[in-house]
C-alpha positions in Angstrom: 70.3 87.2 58.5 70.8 91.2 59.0 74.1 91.1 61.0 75.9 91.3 58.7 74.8 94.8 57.4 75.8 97.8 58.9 73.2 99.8 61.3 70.7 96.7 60.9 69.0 97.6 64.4 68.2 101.1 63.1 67.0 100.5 60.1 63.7 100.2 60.7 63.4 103.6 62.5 65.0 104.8 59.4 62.6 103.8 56.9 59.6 104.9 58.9 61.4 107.9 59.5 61.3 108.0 55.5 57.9 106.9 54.9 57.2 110.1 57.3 58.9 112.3 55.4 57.2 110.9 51.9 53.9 111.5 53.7 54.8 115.3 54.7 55.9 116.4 51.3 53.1 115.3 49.5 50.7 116.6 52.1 50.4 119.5 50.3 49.6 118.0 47.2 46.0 118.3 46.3 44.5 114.7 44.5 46.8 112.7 46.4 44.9 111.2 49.5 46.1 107.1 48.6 49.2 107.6 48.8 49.5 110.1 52.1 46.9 107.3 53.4 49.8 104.6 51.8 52.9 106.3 53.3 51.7 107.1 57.2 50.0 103.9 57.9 53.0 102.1 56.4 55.3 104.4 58.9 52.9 103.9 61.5 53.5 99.7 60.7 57.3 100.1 60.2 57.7 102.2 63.5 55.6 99.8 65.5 57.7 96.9 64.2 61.0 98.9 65.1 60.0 99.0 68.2 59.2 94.9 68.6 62.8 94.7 67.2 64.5 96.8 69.6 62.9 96.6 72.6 62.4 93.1 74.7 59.7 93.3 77.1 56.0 92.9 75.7 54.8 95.2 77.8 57.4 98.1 77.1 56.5 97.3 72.8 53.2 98.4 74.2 53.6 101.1 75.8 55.9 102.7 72.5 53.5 101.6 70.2 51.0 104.0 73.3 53.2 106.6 73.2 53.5 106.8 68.8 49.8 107.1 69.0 49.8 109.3 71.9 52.3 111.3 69.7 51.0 111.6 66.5 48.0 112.7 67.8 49.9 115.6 69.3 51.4 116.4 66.3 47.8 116.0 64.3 46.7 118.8 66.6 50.2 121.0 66.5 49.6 120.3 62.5 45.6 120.5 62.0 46.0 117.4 60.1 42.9 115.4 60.2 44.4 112.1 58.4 46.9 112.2 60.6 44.8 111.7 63.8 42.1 109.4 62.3 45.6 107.1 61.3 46.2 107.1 64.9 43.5 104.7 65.6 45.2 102.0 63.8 47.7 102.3 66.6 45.4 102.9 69.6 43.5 99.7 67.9 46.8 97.8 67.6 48.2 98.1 70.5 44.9 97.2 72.3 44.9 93.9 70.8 48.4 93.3 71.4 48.2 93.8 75.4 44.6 92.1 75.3 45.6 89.0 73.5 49.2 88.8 73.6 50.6 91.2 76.8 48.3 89.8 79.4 48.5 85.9 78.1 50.7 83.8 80.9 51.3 87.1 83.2 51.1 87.5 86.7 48.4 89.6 87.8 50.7 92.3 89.3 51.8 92.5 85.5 48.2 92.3 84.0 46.9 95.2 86.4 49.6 97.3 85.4 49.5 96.6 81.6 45.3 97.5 81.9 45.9 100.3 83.8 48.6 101.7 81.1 46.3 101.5 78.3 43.4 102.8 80.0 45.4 105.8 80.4 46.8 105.6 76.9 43.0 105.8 75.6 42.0 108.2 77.9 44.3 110.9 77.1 44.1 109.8 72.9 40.3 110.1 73.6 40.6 113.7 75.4 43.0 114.7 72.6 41.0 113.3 69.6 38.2 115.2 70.9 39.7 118.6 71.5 41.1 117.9 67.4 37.2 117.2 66.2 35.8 120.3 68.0 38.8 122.9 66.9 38.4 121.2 63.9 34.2 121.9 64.0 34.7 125.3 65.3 37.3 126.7 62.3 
């Protein structure tokens, strides 16, 4: 029963967009690892519910929630922010389980291919990324 508020179909976006925001100015807080763990796993949730509300197709949820993994890792790296990458898997793991158990249930196997072959890719290139992060990260 959202209609009736204004901006109900961004609203989502903008509380992850907050919870973000909560997570980057307490980042330099020393002492205060629960909540930055509390505050970017719950924007990571939020944003990967935004995107079940706004978007349709199964397949194109799965491939945003991809791409916000895919993304924060990049910004773990532009950042040097450990938590941030290792909170990344929670999205990788995610959005596995959605295409393996909800994506790929009732498709055709054009569809099913495709869906694979998307987050093969999606997990090679957060694998190749996560790596590079852990060996910077051993070398500094």
């Amino acid at each position: 029963m959202l209609d009736p508020v204004p901006g109900h179909a961004i609203l989502p976006v903008t509380y992850a967009a907050l919870l973000y925001g909560g997570y980057y100015l307490v980042a330099g807080q020393p002492g205060l690892r629960e909540v930055k763990l509390l505050l970017v796993y719950a924007g990571h949730i939020m944003l990967m519910s935004a995107a079940v509300r706004m978007l349709d197709v199964r397949i194109i949820q799965s491939t945003a929630w991809g791409l916000l993994a895919l993304a924060c890792l990049g910004l773990s790296m532009w950042k040097n922010d450990r938590m941030l990458a290792q909170s990344s898997l929670l999205v990788f793991g995610a959005t596995a389980g959605k295409v393996l158990l909800y994506d790929l249930s009732g498709s055709p196997p054009l569809a099913r291919i495709i869906s694979l072959v998307v987050l093969g890719l999606t997990f090679y290139v957060g694998g190749m990324l996560y790596q590079k992060l852990v060996a910077t990260r051993g070398a500094a």
